[in-house]
N, CA, C and O atoms as CSV, one atom per row, in Angstrom:
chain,resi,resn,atom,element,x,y,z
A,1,UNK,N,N,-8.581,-3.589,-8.528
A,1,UNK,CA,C,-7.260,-3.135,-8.173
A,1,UNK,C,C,-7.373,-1.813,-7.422
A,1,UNK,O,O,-7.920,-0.827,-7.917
A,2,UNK,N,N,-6.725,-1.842,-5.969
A,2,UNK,CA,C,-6.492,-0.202,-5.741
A,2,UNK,C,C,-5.238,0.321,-6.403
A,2,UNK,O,O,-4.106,-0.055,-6.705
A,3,UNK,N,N,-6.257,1.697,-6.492
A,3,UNK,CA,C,-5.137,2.677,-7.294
A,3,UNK,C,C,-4.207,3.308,-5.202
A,3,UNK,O,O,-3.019,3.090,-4.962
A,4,UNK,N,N,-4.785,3.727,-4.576
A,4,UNK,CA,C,-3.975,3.945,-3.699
A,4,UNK,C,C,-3.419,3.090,-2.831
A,4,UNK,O,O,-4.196,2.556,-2.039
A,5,UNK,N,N,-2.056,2.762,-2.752
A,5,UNK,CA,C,-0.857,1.712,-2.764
A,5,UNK,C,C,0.157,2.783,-1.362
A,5,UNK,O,O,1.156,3.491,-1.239
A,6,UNK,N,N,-0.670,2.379,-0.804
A,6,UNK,CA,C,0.692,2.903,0.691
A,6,UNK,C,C,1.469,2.278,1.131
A,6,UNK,O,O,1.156,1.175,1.580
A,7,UNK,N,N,3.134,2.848,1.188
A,7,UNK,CA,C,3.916,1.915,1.530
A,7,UNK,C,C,4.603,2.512,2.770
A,7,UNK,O,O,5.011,3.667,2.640
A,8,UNK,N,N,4.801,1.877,4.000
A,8,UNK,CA,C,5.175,1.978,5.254
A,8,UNK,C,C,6.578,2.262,5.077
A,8,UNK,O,O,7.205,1.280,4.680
A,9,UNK,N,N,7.252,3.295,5.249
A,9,UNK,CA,C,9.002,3.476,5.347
A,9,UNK,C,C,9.414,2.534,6.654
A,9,UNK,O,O,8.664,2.258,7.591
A,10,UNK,N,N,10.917,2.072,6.468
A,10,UNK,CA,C,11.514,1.636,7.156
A,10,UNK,C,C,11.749,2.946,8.229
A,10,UNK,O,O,12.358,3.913,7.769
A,11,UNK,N,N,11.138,3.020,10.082
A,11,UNK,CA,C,11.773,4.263,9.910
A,11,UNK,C,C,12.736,3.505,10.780
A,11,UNK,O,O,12.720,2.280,10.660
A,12,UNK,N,N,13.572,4.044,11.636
A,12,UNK,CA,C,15.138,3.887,12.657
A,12,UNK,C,C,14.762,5.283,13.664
A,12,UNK,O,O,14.166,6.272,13.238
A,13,UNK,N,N,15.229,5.121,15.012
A,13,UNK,CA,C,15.511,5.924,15.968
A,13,UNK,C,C,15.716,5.894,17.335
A,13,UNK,O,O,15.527,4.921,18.065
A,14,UNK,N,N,16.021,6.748,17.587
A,14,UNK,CA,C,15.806,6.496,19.189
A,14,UNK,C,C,15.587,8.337,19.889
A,14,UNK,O,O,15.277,9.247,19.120
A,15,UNK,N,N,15.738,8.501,20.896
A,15,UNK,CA,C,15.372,9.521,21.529
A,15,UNK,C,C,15.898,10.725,21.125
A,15,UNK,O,O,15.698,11.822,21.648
A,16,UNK,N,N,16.767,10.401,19.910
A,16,UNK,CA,C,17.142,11.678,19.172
A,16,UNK,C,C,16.699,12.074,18.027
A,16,UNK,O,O,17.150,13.083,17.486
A,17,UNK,N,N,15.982,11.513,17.627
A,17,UNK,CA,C,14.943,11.516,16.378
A,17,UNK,C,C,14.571,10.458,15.812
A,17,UNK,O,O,14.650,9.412,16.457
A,18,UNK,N,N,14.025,10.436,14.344
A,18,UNK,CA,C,14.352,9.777,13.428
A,18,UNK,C,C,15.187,9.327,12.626
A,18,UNK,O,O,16.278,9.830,12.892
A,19,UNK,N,N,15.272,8.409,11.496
A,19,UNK,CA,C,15.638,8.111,10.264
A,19,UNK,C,C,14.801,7.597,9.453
A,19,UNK,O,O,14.012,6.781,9.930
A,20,UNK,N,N,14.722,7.909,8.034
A,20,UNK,CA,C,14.342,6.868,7.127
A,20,UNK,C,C,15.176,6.589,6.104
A,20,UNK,O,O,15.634,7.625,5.623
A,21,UNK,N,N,15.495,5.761,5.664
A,21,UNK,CA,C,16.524,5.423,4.548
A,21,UNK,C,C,15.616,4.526,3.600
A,21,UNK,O,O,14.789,3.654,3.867
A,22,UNK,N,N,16.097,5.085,2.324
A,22,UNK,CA,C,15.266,4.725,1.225
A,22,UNK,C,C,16.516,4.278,-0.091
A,22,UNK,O,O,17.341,4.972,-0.686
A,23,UNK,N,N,16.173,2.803,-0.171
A,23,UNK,CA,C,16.674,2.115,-0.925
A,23,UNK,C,C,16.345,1.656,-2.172
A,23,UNK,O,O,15.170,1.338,-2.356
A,24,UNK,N,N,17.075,1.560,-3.002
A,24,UNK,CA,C,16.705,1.139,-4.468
A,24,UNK,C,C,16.122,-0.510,-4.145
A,24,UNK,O,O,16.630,-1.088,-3.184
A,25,UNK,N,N,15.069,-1.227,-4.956
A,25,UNK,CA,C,14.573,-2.142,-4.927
A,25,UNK,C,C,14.718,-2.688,-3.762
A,25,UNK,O,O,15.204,-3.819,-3.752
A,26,UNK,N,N,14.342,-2.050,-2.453
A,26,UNK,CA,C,14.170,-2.555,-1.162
A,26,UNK,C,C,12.988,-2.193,-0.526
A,26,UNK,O,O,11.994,-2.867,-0.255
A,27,UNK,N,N,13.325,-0.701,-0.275
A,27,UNK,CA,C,12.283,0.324,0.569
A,27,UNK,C,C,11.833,1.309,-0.296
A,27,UNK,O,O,11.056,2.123,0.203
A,28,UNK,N,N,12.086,1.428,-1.317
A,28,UNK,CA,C,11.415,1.735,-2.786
A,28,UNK,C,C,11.306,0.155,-3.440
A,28,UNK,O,O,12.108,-0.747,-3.197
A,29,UNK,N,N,10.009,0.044,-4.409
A,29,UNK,CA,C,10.054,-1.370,-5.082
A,29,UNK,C,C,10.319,-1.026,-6.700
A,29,UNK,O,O,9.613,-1.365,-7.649
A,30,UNK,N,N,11.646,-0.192,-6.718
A,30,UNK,CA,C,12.172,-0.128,-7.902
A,30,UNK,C,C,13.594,0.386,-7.810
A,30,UNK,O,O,14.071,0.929,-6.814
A,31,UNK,N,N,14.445,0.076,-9.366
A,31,UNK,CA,C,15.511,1.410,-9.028
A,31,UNK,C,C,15.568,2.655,-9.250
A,31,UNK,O,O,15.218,3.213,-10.289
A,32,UNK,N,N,16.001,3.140,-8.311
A,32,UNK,CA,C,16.069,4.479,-8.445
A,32,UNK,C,C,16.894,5.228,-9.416
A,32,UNK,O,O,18.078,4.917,-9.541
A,33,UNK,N,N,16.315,6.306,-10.206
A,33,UNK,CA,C,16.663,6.574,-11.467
A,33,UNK,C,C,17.025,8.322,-11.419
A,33,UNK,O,O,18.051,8.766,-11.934
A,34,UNK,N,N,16.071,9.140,-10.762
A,34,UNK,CA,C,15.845,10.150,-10.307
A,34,UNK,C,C,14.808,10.639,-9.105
A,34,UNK,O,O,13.639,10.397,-8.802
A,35,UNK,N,N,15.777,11.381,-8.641
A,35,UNK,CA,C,14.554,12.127,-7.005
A,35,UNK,C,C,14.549,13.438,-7.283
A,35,UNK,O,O,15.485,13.870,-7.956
A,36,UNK,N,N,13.756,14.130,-6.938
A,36,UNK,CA,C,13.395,15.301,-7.094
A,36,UNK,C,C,12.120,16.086,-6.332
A,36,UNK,O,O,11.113,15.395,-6.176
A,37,UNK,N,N,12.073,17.478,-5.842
A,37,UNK,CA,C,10.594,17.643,-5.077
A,37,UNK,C,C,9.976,18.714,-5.297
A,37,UNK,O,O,10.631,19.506,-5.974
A,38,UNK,N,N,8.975,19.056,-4.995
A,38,UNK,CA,C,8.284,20.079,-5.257
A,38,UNK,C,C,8.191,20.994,-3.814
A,38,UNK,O,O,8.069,20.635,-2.643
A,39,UNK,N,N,8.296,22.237,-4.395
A,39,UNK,CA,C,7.940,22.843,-2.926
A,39,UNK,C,C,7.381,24.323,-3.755
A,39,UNK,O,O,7.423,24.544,-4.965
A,40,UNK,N,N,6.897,25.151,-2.738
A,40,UNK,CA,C,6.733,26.400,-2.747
A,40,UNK,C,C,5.141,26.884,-3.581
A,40,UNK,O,O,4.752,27.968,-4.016
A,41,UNK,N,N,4.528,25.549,-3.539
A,41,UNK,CA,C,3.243,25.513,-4.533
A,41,UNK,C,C,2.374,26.358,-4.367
A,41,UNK,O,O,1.968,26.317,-3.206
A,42,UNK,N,N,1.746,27.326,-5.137
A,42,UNK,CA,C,1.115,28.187,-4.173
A,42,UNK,C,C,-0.567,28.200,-3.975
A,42,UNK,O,O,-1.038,27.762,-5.024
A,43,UNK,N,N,-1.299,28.430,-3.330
A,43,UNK,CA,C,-2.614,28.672,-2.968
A,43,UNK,C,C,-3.537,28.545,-3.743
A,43,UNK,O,O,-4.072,29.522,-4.267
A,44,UNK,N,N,-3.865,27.446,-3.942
A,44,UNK,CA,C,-4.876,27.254,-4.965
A,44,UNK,C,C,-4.350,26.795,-6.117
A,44,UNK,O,O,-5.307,26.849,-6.890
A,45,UNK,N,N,-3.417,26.372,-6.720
A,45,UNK,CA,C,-2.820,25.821,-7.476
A,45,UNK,C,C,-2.655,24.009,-7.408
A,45,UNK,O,O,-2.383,23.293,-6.444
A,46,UNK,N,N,-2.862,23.754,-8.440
A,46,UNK,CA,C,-3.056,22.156,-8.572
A,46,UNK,C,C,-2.233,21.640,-9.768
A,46,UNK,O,O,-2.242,22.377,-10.754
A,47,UNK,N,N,-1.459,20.397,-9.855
A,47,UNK,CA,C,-0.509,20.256,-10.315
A,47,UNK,C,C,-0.510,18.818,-10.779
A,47,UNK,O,O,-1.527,18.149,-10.601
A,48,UNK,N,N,0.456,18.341,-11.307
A,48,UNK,CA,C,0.207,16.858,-12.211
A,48,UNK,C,C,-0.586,17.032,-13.480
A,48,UNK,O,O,-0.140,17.874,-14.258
A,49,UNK,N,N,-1.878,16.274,-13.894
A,49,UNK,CA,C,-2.369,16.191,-14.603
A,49,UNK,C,C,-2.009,15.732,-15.991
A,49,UNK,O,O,-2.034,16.310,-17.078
A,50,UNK,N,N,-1.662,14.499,-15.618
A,50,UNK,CA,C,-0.659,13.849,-16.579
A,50,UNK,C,C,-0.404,12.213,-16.136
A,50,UNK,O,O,-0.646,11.845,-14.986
A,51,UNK,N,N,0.146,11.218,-17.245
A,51,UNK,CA,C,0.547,9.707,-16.784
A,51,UNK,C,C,1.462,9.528,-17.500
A,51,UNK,O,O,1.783,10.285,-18.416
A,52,UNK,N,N,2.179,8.209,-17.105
A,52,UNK,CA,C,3.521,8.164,-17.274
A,52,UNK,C,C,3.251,6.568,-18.714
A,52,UNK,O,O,2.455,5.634,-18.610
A,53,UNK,N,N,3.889,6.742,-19.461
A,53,UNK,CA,C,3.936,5.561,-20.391
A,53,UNK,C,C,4.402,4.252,-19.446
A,53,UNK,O,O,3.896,3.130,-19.428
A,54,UNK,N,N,5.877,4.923,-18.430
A,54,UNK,CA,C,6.813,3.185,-18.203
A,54,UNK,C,C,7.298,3.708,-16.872
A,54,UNK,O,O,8.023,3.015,-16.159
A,55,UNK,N,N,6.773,5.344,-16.407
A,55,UNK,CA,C,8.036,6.109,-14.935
A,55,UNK,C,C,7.281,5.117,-13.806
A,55,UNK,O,O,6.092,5.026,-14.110
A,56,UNK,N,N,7.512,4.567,-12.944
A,56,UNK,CA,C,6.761,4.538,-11.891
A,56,UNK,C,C,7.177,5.470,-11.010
A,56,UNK,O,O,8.381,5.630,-11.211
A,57,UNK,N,N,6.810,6.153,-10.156
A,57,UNK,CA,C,7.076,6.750,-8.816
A,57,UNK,C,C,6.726,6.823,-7.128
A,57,UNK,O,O,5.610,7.166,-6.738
A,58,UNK,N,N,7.750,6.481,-6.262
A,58,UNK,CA,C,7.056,6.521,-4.744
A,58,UNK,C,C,7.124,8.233,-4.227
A,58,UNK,O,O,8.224,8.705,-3.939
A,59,UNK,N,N,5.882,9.081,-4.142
A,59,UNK,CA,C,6.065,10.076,-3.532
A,59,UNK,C,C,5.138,10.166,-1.845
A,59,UNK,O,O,4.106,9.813,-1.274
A,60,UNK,N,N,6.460,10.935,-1.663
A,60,UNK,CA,C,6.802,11.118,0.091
A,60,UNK,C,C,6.148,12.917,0.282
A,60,UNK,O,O,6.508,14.020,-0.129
A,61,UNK,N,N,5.337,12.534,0.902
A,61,UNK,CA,C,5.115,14.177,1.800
A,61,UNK,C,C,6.192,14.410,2.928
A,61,UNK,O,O,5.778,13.945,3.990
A,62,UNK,N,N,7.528,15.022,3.046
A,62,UNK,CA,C,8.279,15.185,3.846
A,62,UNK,C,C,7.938,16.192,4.671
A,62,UNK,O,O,8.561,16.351,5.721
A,63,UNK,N,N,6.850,17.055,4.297
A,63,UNK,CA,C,6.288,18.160,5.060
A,63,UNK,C,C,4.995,18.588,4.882
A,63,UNK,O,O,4.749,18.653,3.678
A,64,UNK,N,N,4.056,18.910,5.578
A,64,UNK,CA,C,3.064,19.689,5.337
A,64,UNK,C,C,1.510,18.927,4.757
A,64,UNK,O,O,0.887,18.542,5.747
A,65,UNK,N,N,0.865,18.667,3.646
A,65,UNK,CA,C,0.116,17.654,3.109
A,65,UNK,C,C,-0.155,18.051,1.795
A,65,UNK,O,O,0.454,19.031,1.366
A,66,UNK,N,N,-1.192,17.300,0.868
A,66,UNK,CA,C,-1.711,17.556,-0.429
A,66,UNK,C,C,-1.947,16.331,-0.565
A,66,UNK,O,O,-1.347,15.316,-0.212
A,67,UNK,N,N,-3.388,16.627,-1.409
A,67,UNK,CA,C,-4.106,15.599,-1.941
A,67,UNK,C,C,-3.859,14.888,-3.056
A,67,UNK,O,O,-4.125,15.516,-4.081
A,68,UNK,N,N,-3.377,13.622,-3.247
A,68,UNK,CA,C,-3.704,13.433,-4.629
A,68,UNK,C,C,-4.701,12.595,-5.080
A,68,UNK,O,O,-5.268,11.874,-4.258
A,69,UNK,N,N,-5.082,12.557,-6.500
A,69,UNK,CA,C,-6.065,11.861,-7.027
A,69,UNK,C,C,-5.372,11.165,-8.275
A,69,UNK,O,O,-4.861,11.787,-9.207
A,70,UNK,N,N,-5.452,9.267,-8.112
A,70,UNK,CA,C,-5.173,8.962,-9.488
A,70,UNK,C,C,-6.414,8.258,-9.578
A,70,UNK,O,O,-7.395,8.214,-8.835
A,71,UNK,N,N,-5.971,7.414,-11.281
A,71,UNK,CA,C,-7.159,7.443,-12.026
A,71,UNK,C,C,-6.481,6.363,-12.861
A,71,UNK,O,O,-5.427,6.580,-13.458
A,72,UNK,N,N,-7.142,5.145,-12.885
A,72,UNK,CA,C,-6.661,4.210,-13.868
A,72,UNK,C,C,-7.664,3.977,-15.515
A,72,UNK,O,O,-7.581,3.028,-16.295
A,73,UNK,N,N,-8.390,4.985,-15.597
A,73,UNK,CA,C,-9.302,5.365,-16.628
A,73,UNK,C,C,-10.795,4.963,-16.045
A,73,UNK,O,O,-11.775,5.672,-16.272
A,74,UNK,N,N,-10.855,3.826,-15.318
A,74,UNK,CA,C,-11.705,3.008,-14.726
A,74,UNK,C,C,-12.395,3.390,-13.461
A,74,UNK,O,O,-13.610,3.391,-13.265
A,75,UNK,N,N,-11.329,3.754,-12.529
A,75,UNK,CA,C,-11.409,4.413,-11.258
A,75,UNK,C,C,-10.789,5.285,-10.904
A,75,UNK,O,O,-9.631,5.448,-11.288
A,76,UNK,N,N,-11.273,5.924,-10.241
A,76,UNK,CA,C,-10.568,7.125,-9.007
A,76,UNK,C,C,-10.284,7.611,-7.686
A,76,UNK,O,O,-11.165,8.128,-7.000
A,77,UNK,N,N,-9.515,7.522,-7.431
A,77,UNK,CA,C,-9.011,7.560,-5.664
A,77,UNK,C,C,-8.488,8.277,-5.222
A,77,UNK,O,O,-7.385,8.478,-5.730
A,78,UNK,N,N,-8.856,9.111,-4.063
A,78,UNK,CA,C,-8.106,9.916,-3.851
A,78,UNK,C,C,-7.925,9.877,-2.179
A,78,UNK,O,O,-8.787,9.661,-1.327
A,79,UNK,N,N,-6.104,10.242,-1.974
A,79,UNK,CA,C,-5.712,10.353,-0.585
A,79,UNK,C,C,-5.498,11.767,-0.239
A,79,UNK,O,O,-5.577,12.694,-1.045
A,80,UNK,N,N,-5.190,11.882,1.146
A,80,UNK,CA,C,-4.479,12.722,1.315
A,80,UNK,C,C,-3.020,12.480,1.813
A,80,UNK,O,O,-2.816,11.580,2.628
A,81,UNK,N,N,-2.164,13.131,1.421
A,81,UNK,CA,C,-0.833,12.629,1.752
A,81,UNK,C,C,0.120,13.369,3.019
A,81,UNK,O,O,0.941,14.178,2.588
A,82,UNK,N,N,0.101,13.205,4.322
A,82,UNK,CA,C,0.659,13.725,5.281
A,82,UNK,C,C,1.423,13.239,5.909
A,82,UNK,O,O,1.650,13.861,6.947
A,83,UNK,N,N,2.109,12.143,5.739
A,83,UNK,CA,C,3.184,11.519,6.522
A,83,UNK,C,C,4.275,11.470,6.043
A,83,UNK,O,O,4.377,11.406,4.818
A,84,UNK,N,N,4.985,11.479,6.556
A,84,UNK,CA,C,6.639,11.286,6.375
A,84,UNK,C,C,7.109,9.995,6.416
A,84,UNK,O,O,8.129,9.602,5.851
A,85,UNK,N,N,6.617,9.563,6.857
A,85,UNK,CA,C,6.921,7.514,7.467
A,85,UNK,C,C,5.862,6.886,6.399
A,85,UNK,O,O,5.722,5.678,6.587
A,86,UNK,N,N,5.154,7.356,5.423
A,86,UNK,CA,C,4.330,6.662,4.166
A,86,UNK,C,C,4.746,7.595,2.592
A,86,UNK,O,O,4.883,8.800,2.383
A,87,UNK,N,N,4.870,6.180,1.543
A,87,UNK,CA,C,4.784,6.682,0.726
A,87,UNK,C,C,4.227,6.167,-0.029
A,87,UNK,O,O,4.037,4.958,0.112
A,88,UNK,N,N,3.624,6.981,-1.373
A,88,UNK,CA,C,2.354,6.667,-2.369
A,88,UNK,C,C,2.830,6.115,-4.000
A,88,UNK,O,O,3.258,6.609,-5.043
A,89,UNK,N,N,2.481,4.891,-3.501
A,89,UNK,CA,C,3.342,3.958,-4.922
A,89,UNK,C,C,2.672,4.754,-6.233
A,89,UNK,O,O,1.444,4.821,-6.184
A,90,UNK,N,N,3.133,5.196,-7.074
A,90,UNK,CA,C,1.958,5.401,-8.014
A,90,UNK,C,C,2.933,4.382,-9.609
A,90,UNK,O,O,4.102,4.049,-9.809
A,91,UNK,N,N,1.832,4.258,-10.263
A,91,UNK,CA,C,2.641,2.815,-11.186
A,91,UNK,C,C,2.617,3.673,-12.351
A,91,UNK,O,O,2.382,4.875,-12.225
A,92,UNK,N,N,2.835,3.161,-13.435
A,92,UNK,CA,C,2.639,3.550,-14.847
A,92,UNK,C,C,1.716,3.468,-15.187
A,92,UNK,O,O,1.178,2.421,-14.828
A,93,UNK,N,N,0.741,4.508,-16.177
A,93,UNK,CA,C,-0.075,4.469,-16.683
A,93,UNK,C,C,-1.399,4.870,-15.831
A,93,UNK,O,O,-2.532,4.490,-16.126
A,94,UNK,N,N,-1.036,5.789,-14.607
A,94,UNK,CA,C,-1.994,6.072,-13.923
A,94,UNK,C,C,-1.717,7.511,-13.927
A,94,UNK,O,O,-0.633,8.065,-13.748
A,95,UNK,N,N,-3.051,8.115,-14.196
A,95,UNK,CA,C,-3.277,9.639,-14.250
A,95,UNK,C,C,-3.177,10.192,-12.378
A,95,UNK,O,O,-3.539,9.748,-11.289
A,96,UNK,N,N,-2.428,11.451,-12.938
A,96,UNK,CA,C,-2.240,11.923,-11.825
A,96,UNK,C,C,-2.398,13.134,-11.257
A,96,UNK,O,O,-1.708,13.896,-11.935
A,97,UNK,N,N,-2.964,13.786,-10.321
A,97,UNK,CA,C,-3.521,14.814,-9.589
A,97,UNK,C,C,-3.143,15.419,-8.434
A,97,UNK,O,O,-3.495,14.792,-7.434
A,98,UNK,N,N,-2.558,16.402,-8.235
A,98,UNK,CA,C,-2.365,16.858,-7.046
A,98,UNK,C,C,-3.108,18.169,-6.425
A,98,UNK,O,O,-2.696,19.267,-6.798
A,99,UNK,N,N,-4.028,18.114,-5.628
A,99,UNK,CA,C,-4.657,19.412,-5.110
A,99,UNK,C,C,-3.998,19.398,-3.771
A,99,UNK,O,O,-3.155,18.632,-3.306
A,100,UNK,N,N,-4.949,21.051,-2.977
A,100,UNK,CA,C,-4.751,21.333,-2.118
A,100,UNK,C,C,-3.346,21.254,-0.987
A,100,UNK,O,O,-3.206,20.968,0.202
A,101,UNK,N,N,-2.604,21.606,-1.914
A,101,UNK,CA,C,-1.086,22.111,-1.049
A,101,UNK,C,C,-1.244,23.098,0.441
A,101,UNK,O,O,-1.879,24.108,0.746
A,102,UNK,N,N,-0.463,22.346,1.005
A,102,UNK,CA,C,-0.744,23.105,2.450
A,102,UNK,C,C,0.820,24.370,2.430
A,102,UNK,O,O,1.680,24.364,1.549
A,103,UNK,N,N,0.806,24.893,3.093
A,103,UNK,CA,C,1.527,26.421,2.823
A,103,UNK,C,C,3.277,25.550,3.044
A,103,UNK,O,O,4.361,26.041,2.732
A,104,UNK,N,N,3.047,24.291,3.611
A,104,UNK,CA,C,4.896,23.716,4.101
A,104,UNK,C,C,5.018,22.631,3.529
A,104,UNK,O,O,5.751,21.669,3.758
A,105,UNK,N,N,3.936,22.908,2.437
A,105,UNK,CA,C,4.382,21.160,1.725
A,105,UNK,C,C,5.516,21.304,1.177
A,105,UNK,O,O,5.967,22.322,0.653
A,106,UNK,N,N,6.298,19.643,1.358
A,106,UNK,CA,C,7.672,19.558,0.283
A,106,UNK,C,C,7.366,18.479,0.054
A,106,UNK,O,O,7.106,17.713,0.982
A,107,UNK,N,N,7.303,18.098,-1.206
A,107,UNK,CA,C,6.456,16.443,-2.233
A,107,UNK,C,C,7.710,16.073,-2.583
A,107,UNK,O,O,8.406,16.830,-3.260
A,108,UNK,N,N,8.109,14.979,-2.203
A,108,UNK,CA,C,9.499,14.301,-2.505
A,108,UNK,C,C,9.041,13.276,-3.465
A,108,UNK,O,O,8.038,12.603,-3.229
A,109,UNK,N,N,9.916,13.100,-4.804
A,109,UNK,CA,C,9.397,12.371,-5.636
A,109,UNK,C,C,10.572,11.290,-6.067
A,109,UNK,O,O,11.744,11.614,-6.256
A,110,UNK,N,N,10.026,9.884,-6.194
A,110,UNK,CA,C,11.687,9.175,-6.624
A,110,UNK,C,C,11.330,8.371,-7.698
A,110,UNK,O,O,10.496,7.563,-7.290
A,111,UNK,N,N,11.507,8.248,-8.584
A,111,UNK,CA,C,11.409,8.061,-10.023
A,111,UNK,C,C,11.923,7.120,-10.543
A,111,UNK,O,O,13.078,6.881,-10.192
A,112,UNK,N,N,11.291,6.233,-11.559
A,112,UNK,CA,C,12.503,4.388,-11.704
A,112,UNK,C,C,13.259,5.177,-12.984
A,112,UNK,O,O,14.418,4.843,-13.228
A,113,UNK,N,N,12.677,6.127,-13.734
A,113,UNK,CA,C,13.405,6.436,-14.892
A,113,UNK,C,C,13.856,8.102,-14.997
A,113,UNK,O,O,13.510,9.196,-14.550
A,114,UNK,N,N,14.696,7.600,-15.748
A,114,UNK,CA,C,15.323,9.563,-16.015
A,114,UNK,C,C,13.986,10.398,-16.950
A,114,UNK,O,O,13.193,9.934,-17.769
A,115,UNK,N,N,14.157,11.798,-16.414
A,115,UNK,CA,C,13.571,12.632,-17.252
A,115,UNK,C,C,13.046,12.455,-18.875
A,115,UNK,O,O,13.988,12.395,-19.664
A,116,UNK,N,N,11.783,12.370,-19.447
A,116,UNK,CA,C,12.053,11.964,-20.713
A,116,UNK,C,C,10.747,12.450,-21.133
A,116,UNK,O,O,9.701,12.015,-20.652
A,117,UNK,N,N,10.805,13.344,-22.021
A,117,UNK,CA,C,9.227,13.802,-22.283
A,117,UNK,C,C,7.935,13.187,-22.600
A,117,UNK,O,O,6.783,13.245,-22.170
A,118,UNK,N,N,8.683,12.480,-23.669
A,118,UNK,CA,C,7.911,11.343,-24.378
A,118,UNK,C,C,7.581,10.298,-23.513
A,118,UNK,O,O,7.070,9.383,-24.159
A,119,UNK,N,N,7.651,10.083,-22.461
A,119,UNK,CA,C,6.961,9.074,-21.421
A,119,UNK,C,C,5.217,9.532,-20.896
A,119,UNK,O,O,4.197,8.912,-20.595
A,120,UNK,N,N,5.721,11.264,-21.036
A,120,UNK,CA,C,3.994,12.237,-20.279
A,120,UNK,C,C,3.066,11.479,-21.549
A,120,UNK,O,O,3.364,11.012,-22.648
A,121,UNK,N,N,2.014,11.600,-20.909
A,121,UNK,CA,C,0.833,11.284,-21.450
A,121,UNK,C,C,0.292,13.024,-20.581
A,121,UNK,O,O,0.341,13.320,-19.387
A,122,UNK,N,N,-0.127,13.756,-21.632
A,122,UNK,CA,C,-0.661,15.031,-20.611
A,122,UNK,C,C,-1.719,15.519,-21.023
A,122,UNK,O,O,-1.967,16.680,-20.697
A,123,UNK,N,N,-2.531,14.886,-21.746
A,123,UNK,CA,C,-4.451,14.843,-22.086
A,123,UNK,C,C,-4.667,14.221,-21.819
A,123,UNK,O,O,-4.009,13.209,-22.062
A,124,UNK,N,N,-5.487,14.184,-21.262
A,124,UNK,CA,C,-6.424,12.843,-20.274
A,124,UNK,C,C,-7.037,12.174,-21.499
A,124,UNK,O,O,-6.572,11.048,-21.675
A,125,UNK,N,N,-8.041,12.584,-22.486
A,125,UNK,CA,C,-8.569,11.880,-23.893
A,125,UNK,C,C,-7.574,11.104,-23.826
A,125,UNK,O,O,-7.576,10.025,-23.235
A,126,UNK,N,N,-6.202,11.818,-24.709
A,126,UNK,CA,C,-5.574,10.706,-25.514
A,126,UNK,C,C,-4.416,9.590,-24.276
A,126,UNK,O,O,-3.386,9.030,-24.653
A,127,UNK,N,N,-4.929,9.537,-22.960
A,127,UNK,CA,C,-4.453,8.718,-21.938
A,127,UNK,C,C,-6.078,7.365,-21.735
A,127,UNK,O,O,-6.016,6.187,-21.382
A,128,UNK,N,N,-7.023,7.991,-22.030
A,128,UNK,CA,C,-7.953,7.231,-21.802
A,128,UNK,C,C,-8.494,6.135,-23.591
A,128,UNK,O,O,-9.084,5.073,-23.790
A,129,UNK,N,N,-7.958,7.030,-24.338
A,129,UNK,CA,C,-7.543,5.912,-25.663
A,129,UNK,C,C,-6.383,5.307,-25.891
A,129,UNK,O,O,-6.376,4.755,-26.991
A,130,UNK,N,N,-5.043,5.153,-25.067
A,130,UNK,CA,C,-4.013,4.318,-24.843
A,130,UNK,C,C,-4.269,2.956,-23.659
A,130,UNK,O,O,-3.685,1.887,-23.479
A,131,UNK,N,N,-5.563,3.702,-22.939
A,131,UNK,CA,C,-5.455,2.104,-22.260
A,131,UNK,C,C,-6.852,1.665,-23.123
A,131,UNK,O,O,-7.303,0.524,-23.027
């Protein structure tokens, strides 16, 4: 199985720009529950490090880049994420990593489920004795 899952946005335009429109169980392959993004990360700082019990999420680099690395206990993969017109399926139950933030990253994140603590898995041990 690959852990890195790129999905092509619908984009739209013409000589005045872009669009992308992002749909619940269309152009996302879930519903959408919560979006939310990261910005302002700073220099040398690395982030995630954690898996989800049931969240899946598609995250969008809307600006700038950063690496991530998941991890299905088994394997490890890592992209870099710089497009705006791709986004990075990540499923449940996959550990997750984000390095090297570039100074204009904004990490757009869209989420099948609401906020819920008890979904983090945030030790890698006790994520690698649940699968």
């Amino acid at each position: 199985m690959d852990l890195i899952n790129l999905i092509d946005l619908p984009t739209l335009g013409d000589e005045r720009g872009g669009l992308i429109a992002l749909e619940s169980n269309d152009s996302v392959p879930f519903e959408i529950k919560r979006v939310y993004y990261i910005i302002d990360t700073k220099k040398g700082i690395s982030r995630g490090f954690h898996a989800h019990k049931k969240l899946k999420q598609l995250v969008i680099c809307v600006s700038g880049s950063c690496q991530f690395v998941l991890d299905d206990g088994i394997n490890r993969e890592s992209v870099i994420l710089n497009d705006p017109m791709q986004g990075l399926l990540v499923n449940k139950m996959i550990w997750r990593e984000m390095h090297n933030f570039s100074n204009n990253c904004i990490l757009l994140v869209i989420a099948s489920q609401h906020y819920c603590e008890d979904d983090y898995i945030r030790n890698y041990q006790s994520f690698l004795e649940m699968i």
